[in-house]
N, C-alpha and C positions, 0 to 999 in steps of 0.2 A: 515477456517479463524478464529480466535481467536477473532475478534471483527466482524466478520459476524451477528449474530443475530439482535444483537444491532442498526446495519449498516442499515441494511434490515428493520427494524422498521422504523429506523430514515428519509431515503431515501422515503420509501412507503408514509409515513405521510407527509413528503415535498413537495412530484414529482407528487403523486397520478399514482404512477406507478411502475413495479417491475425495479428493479435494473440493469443497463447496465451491461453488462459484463464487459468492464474495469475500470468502476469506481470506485471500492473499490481502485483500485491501483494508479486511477488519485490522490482520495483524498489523501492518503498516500504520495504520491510522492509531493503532493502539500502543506499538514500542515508542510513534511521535511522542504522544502521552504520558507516557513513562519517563521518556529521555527528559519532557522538560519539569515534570513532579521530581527528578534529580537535579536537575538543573537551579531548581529554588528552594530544592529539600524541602517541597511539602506536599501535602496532597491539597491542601486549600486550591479549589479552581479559581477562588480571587489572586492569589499570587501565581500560581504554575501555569493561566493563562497566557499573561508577558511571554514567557518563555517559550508556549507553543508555538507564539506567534513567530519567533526568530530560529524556529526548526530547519534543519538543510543538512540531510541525513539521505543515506542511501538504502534505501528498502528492497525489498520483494520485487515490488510491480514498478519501479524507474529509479533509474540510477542517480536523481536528486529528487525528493520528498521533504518537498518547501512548500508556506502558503502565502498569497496574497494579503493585502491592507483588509481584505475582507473577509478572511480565513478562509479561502475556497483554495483548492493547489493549483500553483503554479504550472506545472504540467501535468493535467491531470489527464491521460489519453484515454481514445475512443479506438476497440476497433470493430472493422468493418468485416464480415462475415460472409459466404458466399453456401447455397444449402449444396452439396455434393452427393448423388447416390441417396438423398434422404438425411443428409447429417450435414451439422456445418460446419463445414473449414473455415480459419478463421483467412482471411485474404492481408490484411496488414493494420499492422496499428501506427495511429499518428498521433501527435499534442503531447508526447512523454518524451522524455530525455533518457 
């Protein structure tokens, strides 16, 4: 994740605890949300929808955080995991920017 480090600091110092597993993606998925309720100054999700739709913004988990005609992300990456010693390393992530 390209704003992992950062993320990890920010969180730990907050929560006084390590980092859920999907919250780098809630927050991401949640500033989108914000940025475009700014974007048409409202909260109405009939108008600040439009907006979500044209997000392209740099997040947490990939350095462009855009969505598709069908609001799904445009690079939404998977990665691949490998268990080591009983634990898993993560081996590489692919489909994010």
């Amino acid at each position: 994740m390209p704003g992992g480090k950062s993320y990890v600091e920010r969180y730990t110092k907050r929560f006084n605890k390590p980092v859920e597993l999907y919250s780098p993606y809630a927050y991401d998925g949640t500033r989108a949300v914000f940025a475009a309720m700014k974007k048409a100054n409202s909260t109405d999700p009939h108008l600040y929808l439009a907006s979500l739709k044209t997000t392209n913004m740099k997040g947490v988990t990939t350095n462009e955080l855009a969505y598709d005609q069908y609001g799904d992300l445009k690079y939404g990456g998977v990665t691949v995991y490998k268990v080591v010693n009983g634990k898993w390393q993560p081996l590489t992530t692919v489909g994010t920017k």
